[in-house]
C-alpha positions in Angstrom: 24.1 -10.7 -6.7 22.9 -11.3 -10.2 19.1 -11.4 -9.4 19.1 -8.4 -6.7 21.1 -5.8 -9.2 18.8 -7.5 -12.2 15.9 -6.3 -10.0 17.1 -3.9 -8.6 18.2 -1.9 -10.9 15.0 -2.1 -12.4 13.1 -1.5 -9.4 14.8 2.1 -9.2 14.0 3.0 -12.4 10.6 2.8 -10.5 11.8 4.2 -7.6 14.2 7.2 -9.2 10.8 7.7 -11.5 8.7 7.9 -8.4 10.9 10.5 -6.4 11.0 12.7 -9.9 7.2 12.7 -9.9 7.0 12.8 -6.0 9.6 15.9 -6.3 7.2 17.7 -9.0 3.9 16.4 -6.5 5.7 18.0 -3.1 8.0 21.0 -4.2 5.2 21.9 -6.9 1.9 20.8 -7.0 1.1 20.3 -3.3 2.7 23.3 -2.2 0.9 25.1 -4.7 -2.6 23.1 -4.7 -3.2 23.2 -0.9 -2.1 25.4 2.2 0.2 23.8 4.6 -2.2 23.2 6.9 -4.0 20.7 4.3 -0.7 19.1 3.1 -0.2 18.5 6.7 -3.8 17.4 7.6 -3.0 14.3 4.6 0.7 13.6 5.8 -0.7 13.9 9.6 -3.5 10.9 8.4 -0.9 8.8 6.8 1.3 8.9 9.5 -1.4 8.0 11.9 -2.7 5.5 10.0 1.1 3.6 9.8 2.1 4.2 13.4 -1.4 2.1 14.0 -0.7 -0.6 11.2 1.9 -2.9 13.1 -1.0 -3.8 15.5 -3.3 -4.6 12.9 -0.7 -7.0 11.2 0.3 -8.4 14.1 3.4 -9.4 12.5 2.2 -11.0 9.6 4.1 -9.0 6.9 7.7 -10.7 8.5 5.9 -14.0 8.8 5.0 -13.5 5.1 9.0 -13.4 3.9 10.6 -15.5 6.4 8.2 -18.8 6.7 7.4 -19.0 2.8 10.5 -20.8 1.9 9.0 -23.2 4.5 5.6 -23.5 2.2 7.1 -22.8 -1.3 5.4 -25.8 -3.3 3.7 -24.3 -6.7 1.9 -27.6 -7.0 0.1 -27.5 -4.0 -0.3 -23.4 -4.1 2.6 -22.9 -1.3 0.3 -24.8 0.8 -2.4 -22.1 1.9 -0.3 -20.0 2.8 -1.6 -16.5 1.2 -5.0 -17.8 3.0 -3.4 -17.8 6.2 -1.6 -14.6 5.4 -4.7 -12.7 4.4 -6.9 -13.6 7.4 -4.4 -12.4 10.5 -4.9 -8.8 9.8 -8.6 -9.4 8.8 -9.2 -10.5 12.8 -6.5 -7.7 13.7 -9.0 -4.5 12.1 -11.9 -6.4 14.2 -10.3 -6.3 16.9 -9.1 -2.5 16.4 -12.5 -1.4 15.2 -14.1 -2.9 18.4 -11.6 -0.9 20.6 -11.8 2.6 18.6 -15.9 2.0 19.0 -15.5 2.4 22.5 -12.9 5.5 22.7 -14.0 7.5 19.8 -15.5 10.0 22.0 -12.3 10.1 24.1 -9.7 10.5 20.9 -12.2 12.9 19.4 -12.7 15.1 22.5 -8.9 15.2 22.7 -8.6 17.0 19.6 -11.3 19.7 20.6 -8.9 22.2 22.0 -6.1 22.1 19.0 -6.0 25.1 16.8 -7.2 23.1 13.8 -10.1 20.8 15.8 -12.3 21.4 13.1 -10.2 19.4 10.7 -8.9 17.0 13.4 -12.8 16.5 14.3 -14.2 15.8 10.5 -11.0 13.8 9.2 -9.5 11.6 12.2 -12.4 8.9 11.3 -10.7 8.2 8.0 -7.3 6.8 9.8 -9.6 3.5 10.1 -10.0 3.1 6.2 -6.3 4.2 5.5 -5.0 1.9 8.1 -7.0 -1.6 6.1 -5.4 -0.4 3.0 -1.9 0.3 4.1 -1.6 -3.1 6.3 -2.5 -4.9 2.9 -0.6 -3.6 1.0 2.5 -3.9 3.1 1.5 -7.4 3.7 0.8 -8.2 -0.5 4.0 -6.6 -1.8 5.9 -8.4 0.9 4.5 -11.8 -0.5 4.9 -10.8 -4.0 8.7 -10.2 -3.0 9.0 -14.0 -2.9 8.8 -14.2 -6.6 11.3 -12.1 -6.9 9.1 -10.0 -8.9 9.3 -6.6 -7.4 8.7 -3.6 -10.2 4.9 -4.0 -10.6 3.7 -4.2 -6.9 6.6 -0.9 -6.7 4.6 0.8 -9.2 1.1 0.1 -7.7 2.1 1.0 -4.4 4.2 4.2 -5.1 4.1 5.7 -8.6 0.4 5.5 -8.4 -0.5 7.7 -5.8 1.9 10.2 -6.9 -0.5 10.0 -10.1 -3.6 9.6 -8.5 -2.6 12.1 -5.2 -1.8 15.4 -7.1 -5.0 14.7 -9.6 -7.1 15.0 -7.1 -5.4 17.9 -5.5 -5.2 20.1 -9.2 -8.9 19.5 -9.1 -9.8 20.6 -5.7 -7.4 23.8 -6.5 -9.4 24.0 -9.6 -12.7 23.7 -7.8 -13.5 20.8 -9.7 -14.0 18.5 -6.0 -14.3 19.6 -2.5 -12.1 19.0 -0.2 -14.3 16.7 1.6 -14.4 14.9 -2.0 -10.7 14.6 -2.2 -10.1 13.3 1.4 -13.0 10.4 0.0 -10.8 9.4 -2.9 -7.4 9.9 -1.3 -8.5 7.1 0.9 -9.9 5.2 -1.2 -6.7 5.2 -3.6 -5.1 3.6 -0.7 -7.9 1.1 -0.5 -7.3 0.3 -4.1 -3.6 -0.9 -4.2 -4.3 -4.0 -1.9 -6.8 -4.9 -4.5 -5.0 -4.4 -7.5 -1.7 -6.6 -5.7 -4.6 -9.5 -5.6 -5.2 -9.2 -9.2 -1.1 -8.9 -10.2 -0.8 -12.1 -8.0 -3.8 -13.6 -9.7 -2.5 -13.0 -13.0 1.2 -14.3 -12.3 -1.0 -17.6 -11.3 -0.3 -17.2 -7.7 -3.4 -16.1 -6.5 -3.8 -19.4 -4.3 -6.6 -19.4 -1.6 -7.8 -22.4 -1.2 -6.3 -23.2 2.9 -4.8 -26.8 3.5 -4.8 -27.1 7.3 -3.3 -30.0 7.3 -0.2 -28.5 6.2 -0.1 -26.4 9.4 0.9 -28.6 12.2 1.5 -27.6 15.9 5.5 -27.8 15.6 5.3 -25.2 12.6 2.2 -23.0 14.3 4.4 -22.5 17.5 7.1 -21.0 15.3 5.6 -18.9 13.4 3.5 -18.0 16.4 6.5 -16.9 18.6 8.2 -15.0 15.6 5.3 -13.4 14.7 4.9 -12.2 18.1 8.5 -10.9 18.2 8.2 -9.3 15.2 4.8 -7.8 16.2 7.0 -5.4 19.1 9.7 -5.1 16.4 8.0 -3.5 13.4 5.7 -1.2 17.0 9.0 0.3 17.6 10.8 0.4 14.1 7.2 1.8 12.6 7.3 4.3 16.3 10.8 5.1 15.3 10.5 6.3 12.2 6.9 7.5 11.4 6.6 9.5 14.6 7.8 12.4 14.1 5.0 14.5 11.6 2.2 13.0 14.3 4.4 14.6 17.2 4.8 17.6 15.1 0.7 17.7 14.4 -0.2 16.7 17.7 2.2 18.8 20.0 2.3 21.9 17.4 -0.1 21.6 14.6 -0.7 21.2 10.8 1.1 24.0 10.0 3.9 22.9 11.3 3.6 19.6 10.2 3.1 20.6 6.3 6.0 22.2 6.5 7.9 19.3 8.3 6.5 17.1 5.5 8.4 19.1 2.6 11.7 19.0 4.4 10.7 15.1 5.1 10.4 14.5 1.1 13.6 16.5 0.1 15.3 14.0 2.7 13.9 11.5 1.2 15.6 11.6 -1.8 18.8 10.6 -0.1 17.4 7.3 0.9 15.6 6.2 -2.7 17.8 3.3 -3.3 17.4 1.5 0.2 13.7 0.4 -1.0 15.3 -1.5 -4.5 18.1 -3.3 -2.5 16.3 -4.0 0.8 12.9 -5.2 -1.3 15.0 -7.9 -3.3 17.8 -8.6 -0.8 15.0 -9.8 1.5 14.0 -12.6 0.6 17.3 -14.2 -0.5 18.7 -13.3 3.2 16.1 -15.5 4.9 16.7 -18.3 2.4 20.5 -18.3 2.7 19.7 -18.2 6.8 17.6 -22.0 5.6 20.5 -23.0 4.2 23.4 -21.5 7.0 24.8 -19.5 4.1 27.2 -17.2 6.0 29.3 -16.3 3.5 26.3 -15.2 1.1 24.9 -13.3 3.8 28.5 -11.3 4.3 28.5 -10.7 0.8 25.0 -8.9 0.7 25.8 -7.3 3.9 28.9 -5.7 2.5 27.6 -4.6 -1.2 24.8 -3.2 0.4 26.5 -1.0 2.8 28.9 0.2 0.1 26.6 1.3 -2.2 24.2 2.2 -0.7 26.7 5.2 1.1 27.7 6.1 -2.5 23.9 6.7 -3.4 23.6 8.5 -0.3 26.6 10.4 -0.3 26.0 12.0 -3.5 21.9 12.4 -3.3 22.9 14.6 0.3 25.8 16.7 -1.2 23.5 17.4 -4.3 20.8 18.6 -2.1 22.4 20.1 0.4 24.5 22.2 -1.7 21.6 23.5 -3.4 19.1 23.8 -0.7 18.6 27.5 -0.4 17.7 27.7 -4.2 15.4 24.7 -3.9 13.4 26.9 -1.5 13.9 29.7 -3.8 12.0 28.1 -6.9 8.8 26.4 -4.0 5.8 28.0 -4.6 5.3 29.5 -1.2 9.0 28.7 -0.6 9.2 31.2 2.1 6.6 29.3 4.0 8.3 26.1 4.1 12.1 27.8 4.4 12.3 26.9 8.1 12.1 23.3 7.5 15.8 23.9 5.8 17.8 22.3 8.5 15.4 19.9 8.7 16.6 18.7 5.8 20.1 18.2 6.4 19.5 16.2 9.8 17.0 14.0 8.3 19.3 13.7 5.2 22.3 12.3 7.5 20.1 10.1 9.9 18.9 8.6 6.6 22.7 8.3 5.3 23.0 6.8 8.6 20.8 4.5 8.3 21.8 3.1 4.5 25.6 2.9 6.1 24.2 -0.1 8.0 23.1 -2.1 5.3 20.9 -5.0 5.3 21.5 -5.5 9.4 18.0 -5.6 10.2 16.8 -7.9 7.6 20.1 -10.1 9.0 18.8 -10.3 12.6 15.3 -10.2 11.8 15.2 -13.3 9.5 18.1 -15.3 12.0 17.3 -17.4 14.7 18.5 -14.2 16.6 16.0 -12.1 15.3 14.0 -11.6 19.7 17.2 -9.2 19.6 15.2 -7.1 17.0 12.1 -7.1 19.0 13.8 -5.6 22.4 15.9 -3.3 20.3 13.3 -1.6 18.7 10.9 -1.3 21.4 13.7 1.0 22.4 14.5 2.6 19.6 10.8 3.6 19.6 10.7 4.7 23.4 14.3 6.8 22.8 12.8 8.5 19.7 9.4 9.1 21.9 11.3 10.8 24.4 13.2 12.6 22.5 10.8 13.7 20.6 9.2 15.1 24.1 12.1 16.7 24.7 13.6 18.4 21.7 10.1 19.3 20.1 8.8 21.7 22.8 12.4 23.1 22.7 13.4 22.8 19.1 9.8 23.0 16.8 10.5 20.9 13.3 13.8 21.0 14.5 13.6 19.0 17.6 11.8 16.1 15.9 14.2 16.0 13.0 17.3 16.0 16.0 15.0 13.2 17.6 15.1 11.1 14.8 18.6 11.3 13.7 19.8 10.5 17.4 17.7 7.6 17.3 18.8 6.1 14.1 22.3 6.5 15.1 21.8 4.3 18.6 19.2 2.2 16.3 22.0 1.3 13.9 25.3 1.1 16.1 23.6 -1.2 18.4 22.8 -3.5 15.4 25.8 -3.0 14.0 27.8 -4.5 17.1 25.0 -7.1 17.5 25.8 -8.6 14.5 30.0 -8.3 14.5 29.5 -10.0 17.8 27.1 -13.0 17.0 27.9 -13.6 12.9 31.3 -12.2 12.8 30.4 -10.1 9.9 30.5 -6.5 9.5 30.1 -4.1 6.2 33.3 -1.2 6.8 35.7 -1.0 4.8 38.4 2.7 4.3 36.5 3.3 1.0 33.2 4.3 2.9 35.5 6.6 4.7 37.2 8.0 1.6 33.2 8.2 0.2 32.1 10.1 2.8 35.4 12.6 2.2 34.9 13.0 -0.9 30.6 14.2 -0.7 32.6 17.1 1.9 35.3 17.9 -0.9 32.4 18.8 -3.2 30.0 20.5 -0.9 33.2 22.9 -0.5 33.8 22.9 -3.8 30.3 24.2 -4.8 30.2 26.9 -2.8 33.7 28.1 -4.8 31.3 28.2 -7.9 29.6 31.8 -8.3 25.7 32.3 -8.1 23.4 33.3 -11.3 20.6 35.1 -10.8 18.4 31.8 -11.5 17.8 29.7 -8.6 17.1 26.2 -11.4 20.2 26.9 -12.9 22.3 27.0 -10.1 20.9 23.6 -9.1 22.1 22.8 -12.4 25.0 23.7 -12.5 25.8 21.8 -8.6 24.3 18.6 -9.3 26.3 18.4 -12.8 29.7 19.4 -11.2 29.1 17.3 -7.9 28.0 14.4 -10.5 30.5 14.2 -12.6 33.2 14.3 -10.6 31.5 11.9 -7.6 30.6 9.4 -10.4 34.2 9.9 -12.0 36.2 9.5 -9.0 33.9 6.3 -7.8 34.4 4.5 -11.2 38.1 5.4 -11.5 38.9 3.8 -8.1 36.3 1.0 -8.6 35.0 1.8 -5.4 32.0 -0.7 -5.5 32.4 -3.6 -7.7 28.4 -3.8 -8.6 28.4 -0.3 -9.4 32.0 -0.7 -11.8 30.0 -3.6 -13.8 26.6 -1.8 -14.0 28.8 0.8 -16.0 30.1 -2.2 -18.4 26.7 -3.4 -18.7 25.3 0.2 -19.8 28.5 0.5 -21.9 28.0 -2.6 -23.7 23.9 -1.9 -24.1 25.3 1.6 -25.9 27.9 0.2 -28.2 24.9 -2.9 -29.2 22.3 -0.4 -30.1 25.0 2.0 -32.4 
């Protein structure tokens, strides 16, 4: 575990830096800068654009973590292998661009009767250009992942459109650009990433383009063939399953709805920040101890995993949650966005959810098993379509948030018995129980403490009290082992530098 806490602690310094400035961009600026309409226009493209990625990729990204221990040779430039990567999305956006030629009229006459057609009408085009620069940049930070060099592609792909993003909305607030003008470089920020990742790889000398076809022989085609076909449905109904929901909301409600939707979705997302360190760096080491039928190393990450990442997400929800109400309170706008406040806590706990199970998916997607991932998320993604069918007309933002938890929870059980039954490995254990008692403890506990009249200070004063006694309590039982020896390490950092 030395290399994925090394990383990863470093990659959530990144990540915890990118959820401050994305909180300051979303409860702040946006809210401030643009209507909710706008803010859901630009959450309503990005969503969009991902749900349409997976079948431009046609499951390359996988194929681009799971067969490169099968090419790793520095000497030889891992044997073409970024070549091959590079092109099989290339002949995917042909292949979309050709089909979207013919139904443009179609898609675009759909939107003519929505409330906000106007928008739909001028800004639905630009899905095509965010789509090229997502599926690249999925695809590069996935291959940079086999270095086990993390941080960088982390910072080009998330702390710099929470620069670039609210720069561009300050200056259309400020009149400085149009709107039209900030749509043009929103996308194009996207555009850039992909670009940039080239140059980091071409820097770290692993920029390696030159194709060797000899290298790829039928046996090894046919592989990576059928498991990048399985993985195609796969990432369809994970992307389905979890990206859904602010499309359903724009397209069966509107933007309103779905700017609102996408504030709750952010606060939410807080819960989940340390999934993307662990999961990035735990990746790749998964599919090589699968090369080398290392059980017991995959039981190990399975079970660290799970344990802390339910601590994380434990105390991120009872922070938030506890202080929701004021979080509203101190929103410019706040009142507009108010009704996404359950939305919140159901996203929150299908996220906590979802962290309880680990690495399970990266354990069945990079093991022989890994079909079983293609059939269970195809439906996953039909479930959370339905439900979204159903509760939406019945529940608004509500419905979609209900859809999503419902789904996760079926998504993660299933996988959860899946791989008990085939590996014989599972991640409980009674101190994720005790966790999980002790986040309710506190949420009572806080609402013991009396209000100020200041909204900011009241969040204060709950995330200190619900910190230091979490964080006590968790170190004084030694409740997760990495998290007891990353307190040493800081420890010993502290009494070096005095």
């Amino acid at each position: 575990m030395g290399v994925i806490r090394r990383q990863g602690i470093k990659h959530s310094v990144v990540t915890f830096t990118g959820v401050f400035l994305g909180m300051i961009n979303v409860l702040f600026v946006y809210t401030y800068a643009l209507t909710k309409t706008e803010l859901g226009l630009i959450r309503y493209l990005i969503s969009a654009a991902t749900l349409i990625v997976p079948f431009i990729s046609l499951g390359i990204t996988s194929v681009a973590i799971r067969f490169f221990p099968n090419f790793k040779n520095e000497q030889n430039g891992h044997n073409g292998f970024l070549f091959f990567l590079l092109i099989i999305p290339l002949l995917g956006y042909f292949f979309f661009l050709v089909f979207i030629y013919f139904l443009k009229d179609n898609v675009l006459s759909y939107f003519e009767n929505q409330e906000d057609a106007v928008l739909y009408i001028t800004y639905v085009p630009y899905i095509a250009l965010l789509v090229l620069g997502i599926a690249y940049s999925y695809l590069l930070v996935n291959y940079c992942s086999n270095f086990k060099l993390i941080v960088i592609p982390s910072i080009l792909n998330d702390l710099f459109l929470k620069v670039a993003l609210p720069v561009l909305s300050l200056s259309y607030f400020f009149d400085y650009i149009s709107f039209d003008t900030l749509i043009n470089f929103f996308v194009g920020a996207f555009l850039f990433i992909p670009i940039a990742l080239l140059c980091y790889l071409w820097y770290l000398g692993e920029l390696h383009l030159k194709p060797r076809f000899k290298f790829f022989k039928k046996p090894l085609l046919k592989e990576i063939g059928n498991y990048a076909s399985y993985r195609f449905f796969g990432v369809i109904g994970t992307v389905a399953a979890t990206q859904i929901d602010i499309y359903m909301v724009g397209t069966l409600i509107d933007l309103g709805n779905a700017g609102i939707y996408t504030i709750a979705l952010f606060i939410s997302t807080v819960v989940g920040v340390p999934m993307k360190s662990l999961f990035s760096i735990s990746a790749p080491i998964i599919a090589e101890s699968w090369l080398a039928n290392n059980i017991a190393k995959i039981d190990e990450i399975y079970k660290k995993t799970s344990i802390n990442l339910l601590i994380f997400g434990v105390l991120f929800l009872t922070g938030i949650w506890s202080s929701i109400d004021y979080i509203f309170d101190i929103l410019p706008n706040g009142e507009d966005y108010r009704p996404g406040k359950y939305v919140v806590l159901i996203l929150g706990l299908a996220k906590l959810v979802d962290m309880t199970g680990g690495v399970n998916t990266h354990i069945i997607a990079y093991s022989k098993l890994y079909r079983f991932d293609l059939y269970l998320s195809l439906t996953l993604a039909g479930l959370n379509i339905l439900f979204n069918l159903l509760f939406i007309p019945k529940f608004g933002i509500v419905g979609a948030a209900l859809a999503t938890l419902t789904s996760m929870f079926i998504f993660n059980l299933v996988k959860f018995l899946f791989v008990l039954i085939k590996f014989k490995i599972q991640p409980f254990a009674w101190s994720m129980f005790w966790t999980l008692l002790l986040g309710i403890g506190l949420f009572g506990l806080t609402i013991l403490i009396p209000d100020t009249i200041y909204p900011l200070l009241n969040i204060v004063i709950n995330s200190v009290v619900i910190s230091i006694i979490f964080i006590g309590v968790i170190f004084y039982f030694n409740v997760s082992e990495d998290i007891t020896n990353l307190k040493s390490i800081v420890f010993d950092k502290i009494r070096t530098f005095y």
